[in-house]
C-alpha positions as CSV (number, residue, x, y, z in Angstrom):
1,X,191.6,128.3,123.5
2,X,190.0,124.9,122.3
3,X,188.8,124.2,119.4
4,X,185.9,122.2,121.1
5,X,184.8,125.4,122.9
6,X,181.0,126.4,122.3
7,X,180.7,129.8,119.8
8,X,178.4,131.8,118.6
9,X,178.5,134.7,115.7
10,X,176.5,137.8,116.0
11,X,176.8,139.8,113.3
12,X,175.2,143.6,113.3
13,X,174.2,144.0,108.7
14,X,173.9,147.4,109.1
15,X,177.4,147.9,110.2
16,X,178.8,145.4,108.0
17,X,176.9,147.6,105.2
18,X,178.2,150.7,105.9
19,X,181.8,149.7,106.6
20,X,181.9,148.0,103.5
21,X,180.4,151.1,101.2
22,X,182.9,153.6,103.3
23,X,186.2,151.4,102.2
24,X,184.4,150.8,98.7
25,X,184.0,147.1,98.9
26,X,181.7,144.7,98.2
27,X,181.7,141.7,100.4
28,X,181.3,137.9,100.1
29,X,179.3,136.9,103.2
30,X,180.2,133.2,102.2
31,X,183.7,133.8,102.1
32,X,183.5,135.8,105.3
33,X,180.5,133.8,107.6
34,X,183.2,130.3,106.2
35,X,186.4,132.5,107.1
36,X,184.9,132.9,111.3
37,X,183.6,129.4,111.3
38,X,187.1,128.2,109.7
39,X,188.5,125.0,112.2
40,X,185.4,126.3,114.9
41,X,183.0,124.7,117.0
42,X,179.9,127.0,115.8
43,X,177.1,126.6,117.5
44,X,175.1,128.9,115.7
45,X,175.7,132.7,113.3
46,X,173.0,135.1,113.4
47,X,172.2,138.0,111.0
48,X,170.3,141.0,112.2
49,X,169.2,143.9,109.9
50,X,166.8,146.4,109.1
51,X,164.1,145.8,106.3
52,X,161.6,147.8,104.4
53,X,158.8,146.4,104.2
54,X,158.4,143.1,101.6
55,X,162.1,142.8,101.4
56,X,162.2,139.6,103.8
57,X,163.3,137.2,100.4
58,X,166.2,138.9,99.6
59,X,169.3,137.2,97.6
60,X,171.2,137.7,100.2
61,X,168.9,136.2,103.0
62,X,168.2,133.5,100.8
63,X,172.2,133.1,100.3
64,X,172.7,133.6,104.2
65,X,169.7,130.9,105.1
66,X,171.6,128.6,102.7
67,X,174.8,129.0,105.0
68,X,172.8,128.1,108.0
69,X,172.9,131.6,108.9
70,X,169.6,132.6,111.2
71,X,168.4,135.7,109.7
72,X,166.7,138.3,112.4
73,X,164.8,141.2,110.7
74,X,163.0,144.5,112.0
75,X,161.0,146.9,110.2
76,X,163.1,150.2,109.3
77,X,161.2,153.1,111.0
78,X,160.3,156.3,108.5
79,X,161.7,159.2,110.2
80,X,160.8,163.1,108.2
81,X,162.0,166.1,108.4
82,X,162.3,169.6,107.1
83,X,165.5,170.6,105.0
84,X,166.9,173.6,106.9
85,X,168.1,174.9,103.5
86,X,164.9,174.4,100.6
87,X,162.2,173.7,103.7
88,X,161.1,170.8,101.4
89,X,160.3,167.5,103.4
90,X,162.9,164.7,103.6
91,X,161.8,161.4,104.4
92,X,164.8,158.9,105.5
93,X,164.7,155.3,106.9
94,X,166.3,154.2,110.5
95,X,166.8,151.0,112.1
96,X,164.9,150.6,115.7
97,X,165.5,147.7,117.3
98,X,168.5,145.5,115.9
99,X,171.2,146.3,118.7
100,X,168.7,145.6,121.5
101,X,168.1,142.3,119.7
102,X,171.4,141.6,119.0
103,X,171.8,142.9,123.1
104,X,169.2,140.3,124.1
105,X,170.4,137.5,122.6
106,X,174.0,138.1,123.5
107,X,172.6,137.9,127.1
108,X,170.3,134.9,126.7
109,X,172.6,132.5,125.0
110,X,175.2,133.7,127.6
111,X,173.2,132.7,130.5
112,X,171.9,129.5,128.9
113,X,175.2,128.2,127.8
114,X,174.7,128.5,124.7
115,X,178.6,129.4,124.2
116,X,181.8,130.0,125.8
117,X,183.1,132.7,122.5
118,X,180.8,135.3,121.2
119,X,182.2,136.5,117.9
120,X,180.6,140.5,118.2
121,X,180.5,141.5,114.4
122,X,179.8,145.4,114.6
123,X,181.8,148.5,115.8
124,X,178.9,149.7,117.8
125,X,179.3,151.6,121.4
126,X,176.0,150.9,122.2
127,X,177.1,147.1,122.8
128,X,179.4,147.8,125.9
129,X,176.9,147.9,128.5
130,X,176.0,144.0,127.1
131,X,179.9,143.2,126.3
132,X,180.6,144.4,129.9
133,X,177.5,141.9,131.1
134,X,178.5,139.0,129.3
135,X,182.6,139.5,130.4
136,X,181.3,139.0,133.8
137,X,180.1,136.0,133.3
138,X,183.1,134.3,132.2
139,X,182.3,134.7,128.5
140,X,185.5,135.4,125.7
141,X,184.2,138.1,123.3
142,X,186.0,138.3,119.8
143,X,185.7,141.6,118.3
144,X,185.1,142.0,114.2
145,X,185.0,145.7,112.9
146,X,186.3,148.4,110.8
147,X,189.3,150.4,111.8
148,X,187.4,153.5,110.9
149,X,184.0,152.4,113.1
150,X,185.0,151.4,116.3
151,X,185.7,153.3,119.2
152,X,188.6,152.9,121.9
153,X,186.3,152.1,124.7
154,X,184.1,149.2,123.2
155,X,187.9,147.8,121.7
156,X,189.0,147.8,125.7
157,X,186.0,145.7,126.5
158,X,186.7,142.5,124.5
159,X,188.7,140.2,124.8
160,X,190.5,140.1,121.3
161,X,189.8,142.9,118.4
162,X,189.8,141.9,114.6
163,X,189.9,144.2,111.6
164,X,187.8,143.1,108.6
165,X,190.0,146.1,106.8
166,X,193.3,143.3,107.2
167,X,191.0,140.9,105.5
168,X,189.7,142.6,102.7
169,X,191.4,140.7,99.7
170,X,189.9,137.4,101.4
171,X,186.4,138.7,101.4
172,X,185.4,140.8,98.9
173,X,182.8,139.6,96.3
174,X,184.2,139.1,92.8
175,X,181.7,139.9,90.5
176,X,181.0,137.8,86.8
């Protein structure tokens, strides 16, 4: 492939979070947004996640911004329930709405040129019906996940699979 071809980074925050926190990590999004740019023609990286409320001006979205990353936030939704054992209410926070974001703009650049590479950063079945769209419209799709957080049927979809777990010791954050 060229290096003058058109990409486009899509990268899902919530499963970068919890790969990271399951292999006991802490990641440098500058060293690893600069590591899928490296030699690239990058059109554009976007960054979706999930946000409580006030959160917007994060360090991290501020560091992100600062890359030239776009940074897509939606509400997390509250979701309760009953603990089966104590009966005492739980109250826990889901994200609504990021993978049918990142699914729409995966579609809409597609269509409208926007590139020829879509670097898909997430492990996330419920991208194949999209992958599957945007395959069949000529499209390369590059693959970024966790061993431990993909399945075998999104990994057949794409065109080329890459393990963040190889590239640990590149991107992890070295705390001062």
């Amino acid at each position: 492939m060229s290096q003058f071809n058109k990409i486009m980074i899509f990268i899902d925050g919530s499963n970068i979070f919890h790969g990271c926190k399951d292999l006991k990590f802490f990641i440098s999004y500058r060293k690893f947004v600069n590591l899928l740019r490296k030699d690239r023609n990058v059109m554009r990286t976007i960054f979706y996640t999930g946000i409580k409320s006030g959160q917007e001006e994060m360090k991290l979205f501020t560091l992100l911004k600062d890359l030239g990353v776009k940074v897509i936030t939606k509400l997390l939704k509250v979701r309760r329930y009953s603990c089966k054992n104590c009966e005492s209410e739980i109250e826990t926070f889901i994200e609504k709405g990021i993978d049918a974001s990142m699914s729409t703009d995966l579609l809409w650049f597609a269509t409208r040129g926007g590139y020829d590479i879509a670097i898909l950063v997430s492990g996330d079945a419920d991208f194949i019906p999209v992958v599957e769209k945007v395959s069949s419209l000529g499209k390369v799709i590059e693959l970024w996940t966790f061993k431990h957080a993909v399945g075998r049927e999104l990994k057949e979809k794409v065109d080329k699979v890459f393990y963040i777990d190889d590239i640990i010791s590149k991107i992890t954050l070295v705390r001062r």
